[in-house]
C-alpha positions in Angstrom: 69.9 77.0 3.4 71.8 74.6 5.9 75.8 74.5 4.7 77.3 71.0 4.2 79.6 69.5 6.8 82.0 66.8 5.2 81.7 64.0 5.4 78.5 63.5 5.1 75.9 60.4 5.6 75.9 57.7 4.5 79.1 56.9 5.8 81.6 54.5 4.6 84.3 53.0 7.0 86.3 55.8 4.9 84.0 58.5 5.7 83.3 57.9 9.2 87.2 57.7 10.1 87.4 60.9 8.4 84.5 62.1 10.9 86.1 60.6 14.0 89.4 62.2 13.6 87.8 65.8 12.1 86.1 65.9 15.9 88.8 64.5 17.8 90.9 67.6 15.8 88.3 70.3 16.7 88.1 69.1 20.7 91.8 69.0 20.7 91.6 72.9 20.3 89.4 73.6 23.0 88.0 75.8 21.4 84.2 76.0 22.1 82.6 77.9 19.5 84.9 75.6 17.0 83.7 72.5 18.2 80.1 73.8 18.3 80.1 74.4 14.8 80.1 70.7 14.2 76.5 70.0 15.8 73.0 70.9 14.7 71.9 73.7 16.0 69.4 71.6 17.9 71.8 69.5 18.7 70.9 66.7 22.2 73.6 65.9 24.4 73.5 63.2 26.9 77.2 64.0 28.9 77.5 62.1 32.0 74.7 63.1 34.0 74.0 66.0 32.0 71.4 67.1 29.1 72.7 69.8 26.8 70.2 70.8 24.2 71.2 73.3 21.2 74.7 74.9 20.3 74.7 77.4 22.8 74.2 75.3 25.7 77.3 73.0 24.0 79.5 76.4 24.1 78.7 77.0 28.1 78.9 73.4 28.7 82.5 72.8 26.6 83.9 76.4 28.2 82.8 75.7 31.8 84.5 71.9 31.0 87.5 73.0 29.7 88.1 75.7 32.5 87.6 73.0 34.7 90.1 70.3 32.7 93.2 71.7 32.4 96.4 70.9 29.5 93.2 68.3 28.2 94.4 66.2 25.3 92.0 63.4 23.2 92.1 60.9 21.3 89.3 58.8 19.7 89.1 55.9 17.2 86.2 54.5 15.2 83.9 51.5 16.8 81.3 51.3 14.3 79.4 53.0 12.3 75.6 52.7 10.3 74.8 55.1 7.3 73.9 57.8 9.6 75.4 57.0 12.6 79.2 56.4 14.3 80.0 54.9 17.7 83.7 55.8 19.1 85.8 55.2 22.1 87.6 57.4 23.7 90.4 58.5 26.2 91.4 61.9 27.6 93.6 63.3 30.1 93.7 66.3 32.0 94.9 68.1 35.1 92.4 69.8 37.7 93.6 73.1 39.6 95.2 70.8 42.1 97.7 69.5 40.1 95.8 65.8 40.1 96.1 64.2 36.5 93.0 62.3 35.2 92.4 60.1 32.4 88.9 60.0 31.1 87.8 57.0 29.3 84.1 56.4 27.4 82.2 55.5 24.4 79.9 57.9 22.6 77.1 57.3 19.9 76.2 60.0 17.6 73.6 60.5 15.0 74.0 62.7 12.1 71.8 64.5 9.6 71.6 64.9 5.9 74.3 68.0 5.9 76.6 65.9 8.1 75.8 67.5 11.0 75.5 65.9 14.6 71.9 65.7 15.9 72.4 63.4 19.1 75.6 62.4 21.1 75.1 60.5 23.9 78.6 59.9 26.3 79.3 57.5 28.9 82.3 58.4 30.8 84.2 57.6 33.9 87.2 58.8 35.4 90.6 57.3 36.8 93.7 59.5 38.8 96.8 58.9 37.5 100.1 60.6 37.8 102.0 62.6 35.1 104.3 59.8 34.6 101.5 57.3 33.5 100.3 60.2 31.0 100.2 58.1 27.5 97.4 60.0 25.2 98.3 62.5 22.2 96.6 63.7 19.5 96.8 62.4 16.4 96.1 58.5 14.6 96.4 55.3 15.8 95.0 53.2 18.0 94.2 53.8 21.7 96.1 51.5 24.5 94.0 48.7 25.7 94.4 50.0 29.5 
Protein backbone atom coordinates (compact mmCIF):
# COMPACT_ATOMS: atom_id res chain seq x y z
CA UNK A 1 0.00 0.00 0.00
CA UNK A 2 1.46 3.39 -1.39
CA UNK A 3 1.76 5.96 1.84
CA UNK A 4 0.24 9.48 1.29
CA UNK A 5 2.42 12.42 0.63
CA UNK A 6 0.57 15.81 1.64
CA UNK A 7 -0.65 17.72 -0.06
CA UNK A 8 -2.17 15.74 -2.26
CA UNK A 9 -4.02 16.32 -5.80
CA UNK A 10 -6.26 18.08 -6.63
CA UNK A 11 -4.49 21.03 -5.59
CA UNK A 12 -5.75 24.33 -4.59
CA UNK A 13 -3.59 27.56 -4.86
CA UNK A 14 -3.37 26.62 -0.98
CA UNK A 15 -2.23 23.20 -1.49
CA UNK A 16 0.16 23.71 -4.29
CA UNK A 17 2.10 26.61 -2.28
CA UNK A 18 2.21 24.23 0.43
CA UNK A 19 3.90 21.69 -2.30
CA UNK A 20 6.19 24.32 -3.68
CA UNK A 21 7.79 25.32 -0.44
CA UNK A 22 7.68 21.49 1.12
CA UNK A 23 10.34 20.72 -2.01
CA UNK A 24 12.08 23.83 -1.99
CA UNK A 25 12.59 22.86 2.06
CA UNK A 26 13.70 19.26 1.28
CA UNK A 27 16.38 20.47 -1.74
CA UNK A 28 17.56 23.09 0.74
CA UNK A 29 18.95 20.10 2.79
CA UNK A 30 20.86 18.46 0.24
CA UNK A 31 20.13 15.72 1.31
CA UNK A 32 19.46 13.08 -1.47
CA UNK A 33 17.74 10.24 -0.10
CA UNK A 34 15.36 13.17 1.58
CA UNK A 35 14.53 14.70 -1.42
CA UNK A 36 14.02 11.33 -3.22
CA UNK A 37 11.45 10.36 -0.96
CA UNK A 38 9.20 13.04 -2.52
CA UNK A 39 8.96 11.25 -6.17
CA UNK A 40 7.45 8.02 -7.39
CA UNK A 41 9.41 5.48 -7.42
CA UNK A 42 9.19 5.56 -11.18
CA UNK A 43 9.61 8.84 -11.07
CA UNK A 44 10.95 10.74 -15.05
CA UNK A 45 13.15 13.44 -14.93
CA UNK A 46 13.98 15.68 -17.78
CA UNK A 47 17.16 17.86 -16.01
CA UNK A 48 18.91 19.91 -18.51
CA UNK A 49 20.18 17.53 -20.96
CA UNK A 50 19.62 14.67 -18.78
CA UNK A 51 16.91 11.73 -18.30
CA UNK A 52 16.74 10.32 -14.81
CA UNK A 53 14.23 7.60 -14.49
CA UNK A 54 13.32 6.06 -10.89
CA UNK A 55 14.42 7.18 -7.31
CA UNK A 56 17.69 5.74 -7.41
CA UNK A 57 18.95 7.28 -10.39
CA UNK A 58 17.45 10.76 -8.61
CA UNK A 59 19.77 9.84 -5.47
CA UNK A 60 23.08 9.42 -7.89
CA UNK A 61 22.01 12.30 -9.96
CA UNK A 62 21.18 14.83 -6.77
CA UNK A 63 24.64 13.45 -4.84
CA UNK A 64 26.86 13.70 -7.96
CA UNK A 65 24.98 17.51 -8.34
CA UNK A 66 25.48 18.53 -5.05
CA UNK A 67 29.16 17.42 -4.80
CA UNK A 68 29.58 19.35 -7.78
CA UNK A 69 27.46 22.67 -6.36
CA UNK A 70 28.89 23.76 -3.47
CA UNK A 71 27.14 26.11 -0.22
CA UNK A 72 23.78 25.63 -2.88
CA UNK A 73 20.79 27.53 -1.60
CA UNK A 74 17.00 27.60 -3.45
CA UNK A 75 14.35 29.24 -3.62
CA UNK A 76 11.09 28.54 -5.64
CA UNK A 77 7.69 30.12 -5.92
CA UNK A 78 4.39 28.96 -7.39
CA UNK A 79 3.60 29.72 -11.33
CA UNK A 80 0.62 27.78 -11.79
CA UNK A 81 -0.91 24.97 -11.09
CA UNK A 82 -3.87 22.31 -12.52
CA UNK A 83 -5.51 19.65 -10.25
CA UNK A 84 -2.66 17.35 -10.66
CA UNK A 85 -0.04 19.38 -11.80
CA UNK A 86 2.29 22.67 -10.51
CA UNK A 87 4.60 24.72 -12.65
CA UNK A 88 7.42 26.81 -10.52
CA UNK A 89 10.29 29.12 -11.16
CA UNK A 90 13.24 29.00 -9.65
CA UNK A 91 16.67 30.43 -8.69
CA UNK A 92 19.75 28.85 -6.99
CA UNK A 93 23.20 29.76 -6.25
CA UNK A 94 26.18 27.88 -5.65
CA UNK A 95 29.97 27.89 -5.72
CA UNK A 96 32.05 25.31 -7.94
CA UNK A 97 35.62 24.07 -6.46
CA UNK A 98 37.08 27.12 -8.04
CA UNK A 99 35.67 29.51 -5.93
CA UNK A 100 33.26 30.81 -9.04
CA UNK A 101 29.66 31.68 -7.73
CA UNK A 102 26.74 30.76 -10.01
CA UNK A 103 23.20 31.52 -10.02
CA UNK A 104 20.90 29.04 -11.60
CA UNK A 105 17.71 30.16 -12.89
CA UNK A 106 14.62 27.81 -14.53
CA UNK A 107 11.10 26.78 -14.65
CA UNK A 108 10.04 23.25 -13.93
CA UNK A 109 6.64 21.33 -14.52
CA UNK A 110 5.69 18.54 -12.47
CA UNK A 111 2.99 15.99 -12.51
CA UNK A 112 1.75 14.30 -9.47
CA UNK A 113 -0.17 11.14 -8.57
CA UNK A 114 -3.10 10.17 -6.45
CA UNK A 115 -0.81 9.76 -3.14
CA UNK A 116 0.82 13.17 -3.88
CA UNK A 117 3.65 11.94 -5.18
CA UNK A 118 5.78 13.36 -8.18
CA UNK A 119 5.58 11.24 -11.38
CA UNK A 120 7.34 13.63 -14.07
CA UNK A 121 9.52 16.87 -13.51
CA UNK A 122 10.77 18.28 -16.36
CA UNK A 123 13.62 21.48 -15.78
CA UNK A 124 14.79 24.01 -17.95
CA UNK A 125 17.76 25.65 -16.57
CA UNK A 126 20.59 27.98 -17.44
CA UNK A 127 23.35 29.39 -15.70
CA UNK A 128 24.90 32.93 -15.04
CA UNK A 129 28.56 33.71 -12.96
CA UNK A 130 28.27 36.11 -10.46
CA UNK A 131 30.36 37.15 -7.62
CA UNK A 132 29.71 36.63 -3.91
CA UNK A 133 28.75 40.13 -3.51
CA UNK A 134 25.73 39.90 -6.07
CA UNK A 135 24.62 36.61 -3.96
CA UNK A 136 20.76 37.58 -3.20
CA UNK A 137 18.81 33.97 -2.74
CA UNK A 138 17.83 32.37 0.76
CA UNK A 139 15.60 29.96 1.76
CA UNK A 140 12.52 30.65 2.96
CA UNK A 141 9.04 32.68 1.47
CA UNK A 142 8.60 35.37 -0.62
CA UNK A 143 8.92 36.23 -3.88
CA UNK A 144 12.06 35.78 -6.07
CA UNK A 145 13.83 39.11 -7.61
CA UNK A 146 12.82 39.84 -11.05
CA UNK A 147 16.75 39.74 -12.23
Amino acid sequence: MTETRNPIPPFTAETAARKVQAAEDAWNTRDPEKVAQAYSVDTVWRNRDQTITGRDQVIAFLTTKWDRELDYQLRKNLWTFTDDQIAVRFQYEWHDHDGQWWRSYGNELWRFDAHGYMTHREASINDRPISQEERRITPGRGELPTW
